[in-house]
C-alpha positions in Angstrom: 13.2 -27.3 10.2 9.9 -25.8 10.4 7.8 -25.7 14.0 4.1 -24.9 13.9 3.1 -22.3 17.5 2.6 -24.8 20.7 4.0 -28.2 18.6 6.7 -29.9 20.1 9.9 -30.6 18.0 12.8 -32.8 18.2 16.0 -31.0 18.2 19.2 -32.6 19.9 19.8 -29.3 21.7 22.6 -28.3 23.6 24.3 -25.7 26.4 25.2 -23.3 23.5 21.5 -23.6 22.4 20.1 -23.2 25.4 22.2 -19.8 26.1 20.8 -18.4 22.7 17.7 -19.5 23.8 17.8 -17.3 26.9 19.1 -14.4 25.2 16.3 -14.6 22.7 13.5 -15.0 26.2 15.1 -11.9 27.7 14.6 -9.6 24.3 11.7 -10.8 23.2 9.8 -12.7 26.2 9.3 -15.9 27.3 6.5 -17.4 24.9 9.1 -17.6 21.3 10.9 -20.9 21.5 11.9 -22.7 24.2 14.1 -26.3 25.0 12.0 -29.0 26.5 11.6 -32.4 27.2 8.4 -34.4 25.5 8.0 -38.5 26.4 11.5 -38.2 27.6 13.1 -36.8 24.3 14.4 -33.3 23.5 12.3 -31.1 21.8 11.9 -27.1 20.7 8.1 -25.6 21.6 6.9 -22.8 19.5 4.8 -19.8 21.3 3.2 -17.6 20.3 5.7 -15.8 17.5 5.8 -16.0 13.9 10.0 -15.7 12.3 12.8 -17.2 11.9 15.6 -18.4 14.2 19.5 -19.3 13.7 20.7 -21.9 16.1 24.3 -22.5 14.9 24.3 -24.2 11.5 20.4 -24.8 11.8 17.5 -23.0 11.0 13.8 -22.5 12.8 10.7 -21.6 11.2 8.1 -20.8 13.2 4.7 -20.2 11.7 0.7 -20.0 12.5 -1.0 -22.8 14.2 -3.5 -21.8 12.1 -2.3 -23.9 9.1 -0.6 -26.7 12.1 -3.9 -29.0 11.0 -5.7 -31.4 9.5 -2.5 -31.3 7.1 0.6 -28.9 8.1 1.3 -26.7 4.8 4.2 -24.7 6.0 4.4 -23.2 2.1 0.8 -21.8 2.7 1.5 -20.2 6.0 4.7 -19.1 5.3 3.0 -17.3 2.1 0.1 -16.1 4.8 1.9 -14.3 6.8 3.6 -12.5 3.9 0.5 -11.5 2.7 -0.8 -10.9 6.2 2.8 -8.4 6.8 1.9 -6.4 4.0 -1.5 -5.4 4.9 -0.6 -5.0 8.7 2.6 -2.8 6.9 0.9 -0.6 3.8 3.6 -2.4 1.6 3.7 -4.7 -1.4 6.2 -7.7 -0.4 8.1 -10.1 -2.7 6.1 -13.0 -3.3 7.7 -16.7 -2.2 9.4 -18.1 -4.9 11.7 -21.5 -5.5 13.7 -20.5 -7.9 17.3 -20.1 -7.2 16.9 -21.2 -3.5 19.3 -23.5 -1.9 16.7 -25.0 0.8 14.1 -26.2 -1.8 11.6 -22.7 -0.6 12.5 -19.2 0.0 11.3 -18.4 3.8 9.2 -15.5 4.5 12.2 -13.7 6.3 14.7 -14.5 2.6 11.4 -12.9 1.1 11.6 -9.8 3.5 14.7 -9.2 2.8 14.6 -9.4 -1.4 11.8 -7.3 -1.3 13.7 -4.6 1.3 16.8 -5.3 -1.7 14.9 -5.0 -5.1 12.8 -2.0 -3.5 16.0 0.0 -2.7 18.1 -0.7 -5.4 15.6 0.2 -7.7 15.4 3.8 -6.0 18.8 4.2 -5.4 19.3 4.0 -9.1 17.6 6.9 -9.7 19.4 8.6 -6.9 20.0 8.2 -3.5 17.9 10.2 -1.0 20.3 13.3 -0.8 19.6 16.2 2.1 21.9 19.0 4.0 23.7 18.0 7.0 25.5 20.2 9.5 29.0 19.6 9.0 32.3 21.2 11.5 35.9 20.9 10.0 39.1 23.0 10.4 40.1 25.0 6.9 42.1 27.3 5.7 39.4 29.3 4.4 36.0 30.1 5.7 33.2 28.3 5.1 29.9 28.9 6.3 29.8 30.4 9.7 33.2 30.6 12.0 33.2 28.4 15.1 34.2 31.8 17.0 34.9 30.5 20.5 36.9 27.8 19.6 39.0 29.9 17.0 39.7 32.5 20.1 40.9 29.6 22.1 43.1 28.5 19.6 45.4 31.3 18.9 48.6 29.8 18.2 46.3 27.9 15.3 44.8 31.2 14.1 45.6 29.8 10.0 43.4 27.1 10.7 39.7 28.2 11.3 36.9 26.2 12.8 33.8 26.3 11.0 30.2 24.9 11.1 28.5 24.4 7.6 25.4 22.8 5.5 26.4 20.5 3.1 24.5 18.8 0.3 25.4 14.8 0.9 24.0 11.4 0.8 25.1 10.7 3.8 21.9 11.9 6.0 20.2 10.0 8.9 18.0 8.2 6.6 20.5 6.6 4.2 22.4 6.0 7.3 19.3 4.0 8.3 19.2 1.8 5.0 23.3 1.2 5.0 22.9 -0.2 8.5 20.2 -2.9 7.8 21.7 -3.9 4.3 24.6 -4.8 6.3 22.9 -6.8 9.1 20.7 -8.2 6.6 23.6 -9.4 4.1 25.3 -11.2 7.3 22.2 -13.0 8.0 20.7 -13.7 4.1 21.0 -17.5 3.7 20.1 -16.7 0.1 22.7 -16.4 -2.9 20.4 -14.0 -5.2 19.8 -12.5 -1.8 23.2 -12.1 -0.4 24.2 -10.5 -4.4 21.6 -8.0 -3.9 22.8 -7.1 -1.1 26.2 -6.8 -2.1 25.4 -4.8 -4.8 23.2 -2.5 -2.6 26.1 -1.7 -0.1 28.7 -0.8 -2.8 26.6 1.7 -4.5 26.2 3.1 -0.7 29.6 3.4 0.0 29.4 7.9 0.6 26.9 6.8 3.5 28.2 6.3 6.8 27.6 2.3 8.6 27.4 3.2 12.2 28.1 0.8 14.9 24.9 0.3 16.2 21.2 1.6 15.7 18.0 2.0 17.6 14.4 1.5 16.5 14.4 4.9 18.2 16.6 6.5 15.4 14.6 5.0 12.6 11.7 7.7 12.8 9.5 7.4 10.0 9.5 11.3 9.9 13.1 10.8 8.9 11.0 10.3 5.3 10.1 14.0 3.7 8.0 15.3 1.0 11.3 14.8 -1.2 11.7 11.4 -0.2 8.6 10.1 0.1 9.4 7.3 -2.7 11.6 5.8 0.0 9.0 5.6 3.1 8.1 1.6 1.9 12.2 0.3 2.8 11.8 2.5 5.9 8.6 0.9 6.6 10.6 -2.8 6.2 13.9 -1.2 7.7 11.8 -0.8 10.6 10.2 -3.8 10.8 13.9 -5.7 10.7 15.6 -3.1 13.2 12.2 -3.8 15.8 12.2 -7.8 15.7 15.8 -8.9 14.8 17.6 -10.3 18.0 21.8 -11.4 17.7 21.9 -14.5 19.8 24.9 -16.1 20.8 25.4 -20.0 19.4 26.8 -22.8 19.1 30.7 -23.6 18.3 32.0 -20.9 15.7 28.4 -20.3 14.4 26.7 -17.1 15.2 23.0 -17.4 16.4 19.5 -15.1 14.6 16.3 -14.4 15.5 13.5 -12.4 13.8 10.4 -13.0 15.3 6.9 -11.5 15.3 4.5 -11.7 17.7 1.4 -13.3 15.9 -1.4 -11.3 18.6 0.0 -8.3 16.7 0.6 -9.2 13.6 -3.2 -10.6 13.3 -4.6 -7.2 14.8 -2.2 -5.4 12.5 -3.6 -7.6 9.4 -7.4 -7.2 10.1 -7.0 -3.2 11.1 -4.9 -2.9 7.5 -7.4 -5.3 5.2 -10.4 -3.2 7.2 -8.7 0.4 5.8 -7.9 -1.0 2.5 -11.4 -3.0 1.4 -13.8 -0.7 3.6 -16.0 0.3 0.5 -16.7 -3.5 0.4 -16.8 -5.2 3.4 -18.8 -2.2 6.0 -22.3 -2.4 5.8 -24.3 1.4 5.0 -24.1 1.8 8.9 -20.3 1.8 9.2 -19.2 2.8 5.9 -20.0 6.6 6.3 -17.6 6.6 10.0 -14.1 7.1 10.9 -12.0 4.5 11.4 -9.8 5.2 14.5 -7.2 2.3 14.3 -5.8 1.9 18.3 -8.8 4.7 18.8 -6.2 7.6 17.8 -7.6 10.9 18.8 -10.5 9.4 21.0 -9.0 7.2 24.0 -11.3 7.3 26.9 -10.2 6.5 30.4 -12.1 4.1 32.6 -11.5 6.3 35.5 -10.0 9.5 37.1 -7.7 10.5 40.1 -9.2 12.9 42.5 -7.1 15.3 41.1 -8.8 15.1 37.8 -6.0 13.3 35.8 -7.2 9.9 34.1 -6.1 6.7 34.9 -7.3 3.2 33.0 -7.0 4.8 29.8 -9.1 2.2 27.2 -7.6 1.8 23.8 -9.9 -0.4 21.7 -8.1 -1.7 18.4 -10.5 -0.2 15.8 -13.1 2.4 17.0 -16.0 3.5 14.3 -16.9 7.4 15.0 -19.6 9.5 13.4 -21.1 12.8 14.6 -19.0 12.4 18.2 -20.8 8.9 18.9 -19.2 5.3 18.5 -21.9 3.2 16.5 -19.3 0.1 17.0 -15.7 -0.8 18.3 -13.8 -3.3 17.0 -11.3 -6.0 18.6 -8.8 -8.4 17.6 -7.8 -11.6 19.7 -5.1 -13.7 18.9 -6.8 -16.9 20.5 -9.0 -20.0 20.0 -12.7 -19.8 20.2 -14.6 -23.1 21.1 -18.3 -23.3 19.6 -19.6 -26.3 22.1 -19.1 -23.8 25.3 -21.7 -21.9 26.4 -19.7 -18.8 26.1 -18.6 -19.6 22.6 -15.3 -20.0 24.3 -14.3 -16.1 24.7 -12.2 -15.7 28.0 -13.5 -13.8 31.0 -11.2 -11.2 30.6 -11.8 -10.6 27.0 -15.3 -10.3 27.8 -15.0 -8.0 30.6 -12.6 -5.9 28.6 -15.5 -5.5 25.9 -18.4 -4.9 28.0 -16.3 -2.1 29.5 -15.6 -0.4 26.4 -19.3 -0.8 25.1 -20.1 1.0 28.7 -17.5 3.9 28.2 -18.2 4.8 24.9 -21.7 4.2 24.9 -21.1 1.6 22.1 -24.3 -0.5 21.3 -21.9 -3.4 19.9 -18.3 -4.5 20.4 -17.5 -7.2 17.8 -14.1 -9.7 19.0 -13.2 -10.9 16.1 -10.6 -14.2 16.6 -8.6 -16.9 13.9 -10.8 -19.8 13.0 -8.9 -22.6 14.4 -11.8 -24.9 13.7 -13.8 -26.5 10.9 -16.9 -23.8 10.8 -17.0 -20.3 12.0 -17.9 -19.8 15.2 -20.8 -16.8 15.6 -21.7 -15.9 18.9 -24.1 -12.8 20.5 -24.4 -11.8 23.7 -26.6 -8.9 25.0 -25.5 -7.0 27.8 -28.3 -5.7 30.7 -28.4 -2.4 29.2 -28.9 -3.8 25.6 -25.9 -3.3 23.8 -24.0 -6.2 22.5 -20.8 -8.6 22.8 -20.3 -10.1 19.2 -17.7 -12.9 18.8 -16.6 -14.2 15.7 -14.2 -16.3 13.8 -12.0 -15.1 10.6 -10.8 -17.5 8.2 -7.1 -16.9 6.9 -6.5 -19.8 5.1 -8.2 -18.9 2.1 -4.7 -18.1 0.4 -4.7 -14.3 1.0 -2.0 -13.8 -1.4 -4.4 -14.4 -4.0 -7.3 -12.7 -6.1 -9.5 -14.9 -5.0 -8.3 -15.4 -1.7 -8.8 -11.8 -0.9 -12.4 -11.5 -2.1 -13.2 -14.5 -0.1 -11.8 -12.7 3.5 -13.6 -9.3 2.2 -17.0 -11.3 1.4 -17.1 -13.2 4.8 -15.6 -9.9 7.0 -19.0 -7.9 5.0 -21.5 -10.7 6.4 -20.0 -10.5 10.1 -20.4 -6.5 10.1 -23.5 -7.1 8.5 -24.7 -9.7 10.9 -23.4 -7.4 14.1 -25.2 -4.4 12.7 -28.8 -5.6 11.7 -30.9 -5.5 14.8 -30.6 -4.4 18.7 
């Protein structure tokens, strides 16, 4: 079944779903998917979260409200978001595709997880990642360097001798990384071509070690080198998986999935990645000669300080534009509905207060909001500040099919006439 964000669902629900349900609220949050009651039936509500959830022997959807009206087209949000990931990721994604899928479409998660498949096969078979690893075993002969203390301690063992070596394996941290998800992604894959990838994938790993259980934490993406660099996109998607995949219990003898994305990132992710990649053709001459600091990396101002001199209200603006030390614009995304018959255009108090402050701290003479259009035209909106700098709010379109050619052009060419418009004039 496939639930648009804030739409109310029927769904028979149960005890056992309601437990899941919690489990997922205390990982994630409270805004994913909750059981509710709606003109006295039983219902699922979407939040805020774009994914996929496993309740028992039934499977959730949940994608954009953005494509929730005048006609819900979940095959053109699910393929939205794909495209969406892979700009907010750096990675090219397996497009959705029918063929061979048992529901009738392949999900954006099933599409995930074949591109995470094909990618990885098709560099294992020219060789897994291989590296030294520190190794300690009891021999007969010495290798490496002699565990000394240990072989003192032991002398009624003195023709076995502990030593510590290097050795040349495929079984580092980083292929330990891609054995682990392969696993948890072949238990979960409701996909036959998927489920054979897989399959295939974790016999040709059989030298690495499947731990128990792994962190985000041990998933570094310095775990990629100079040698390995070919494998940095299926660490980039290993990470993704390892981040946003939740084990839920469920009902009966069924086991219960979640991978969900929160959409306020992965639309601030989306317009920070299209910006870096199309910048030649959507910044006006203004911009296009500046830095682009995505979260403001290497330039975070604080609002205030202690009287000890250490800052406090540090302000992290989603894109900042520097050139020559000064900040010609910032940039910010918000995940929320804009409504063009309000005097304020609809941007929240906070939102605005936020902005003002960065265009105060950096001495910014514009901060541009930039939201989803939820409505039929774009919504533009100025507003000058006492000092003269600027507050622009503006709507993005998404549904112009991103995935394709044209669909791509059409975002760049609207994103170049909103900087354009921010940037000529005071």
């Amino acid at each position: 079944m496939t639930l648009f964000e804030h739409d109310p669902t029927p769904f028979d629900w149960s005890d056992a779903h309601l437990a899941a349900l919690s489990r997922l609220r205390e990982r994630v949050g409270p805004d994913v998917l909750t059981a509710d009651f709606h003109q006295e039936q039983k219902v699922l509500r979407a939040g805020s979260f774009v994914g996929v959830v496993q309740l028992g022997d039934r499977t959730v959807e949940l994608l954009p409200k953005l494509f929730r009206s005048p006609t819900p087209d979940a095959a053109c949000a699910a393929k939205t978001v794909l495209a969406m990931m892979a700009d907010a990721l750096k990675v090219k994604l397996h497009p959705l595709d029918d063929a061979g899928v048992d529901t009738g479409r392949l999900d954006w998660f099933e599409a995930l997880t074949r591109t995470l498949a094909e990618g990885l096969a098709a560099e294992w078979r020219r060789g897994p990642a291989r590296g030294y690893e520190h190794a300690e075993d009891d021999l007969t002969a010495v290798r490496g360097r002699i565990r000394v203390r240990e072989h003192i301690a032991r002398p009624a063992r003195r023709h076995v001798i502990p030593v510590g070596y290097d050795e040349f394996t495929a079984d580092t941290r980083l292929n330990r990384v891609f054995r682990f998800v392969v696993e948890r992604l072949r238990e979960r894959t409701r996909d036959p071509h998927n489920h054979r990838l897989l399959g295939h994938l974790r016999d040709r790993m059989g030298e690495v070690t499947l731990v128990p259980a792994l962190p985000l934490a041990a998933a570094p993406m310095s775990l990629v080198t100079r040698l390995t660099r070919r494998f940095e996109p299926a660490l980039t998607l290993c990470r993704l998986f390892l981040a946003n995949m939740v084990f839920l219990p469920a009902a009966g003898s069924y086991t219960g999935f979640a991978f969900v994305i929160d959409m306020n990132r992965l639309f601030e992710g989306f317009l920070l990645g299209f910006l870096d990649r199309h910048r030649g053709d959507i910044l006006p001459p203004t911009l296009a000669a500046c830095e682009l600091l995505p979260q403001t990396a290497g330039a975070v101002h604080a609002l205030a300080a202690r009287e000890n001199g250490r800052p406090v209200f540090r302000l992290k603006p989603d894109l900042t534009f520097r050139q020559a030390g000064r900040f010609p614009a910032l940039a910010d995304a918000k995940y929320k509905r804009l409504d063009p018959t309000a005097d304020d255009a609809g941007v929240g108090p906070g939102d605005f207060y936020q902005a003002a402050v960065y265009a105060h701290r950096y001495a910014a003479p514009r901060v541009l909001l930039l939201y989803p259009q939820l409505t039929a035209a774009p919504v533009r909106a100025r507003f000058r500040l006492p000092n003269g700098q600027h507050v622009e709010a503006a709507t993005v379109e998404l549904r112009h099919g991103l995935w394709t050619p044209d669909g791509t052009q059409q975002l760049k060419d609207e994103l170049r006439d909103i900087f354009t418009e921010a940037t000529d004039g005071n």
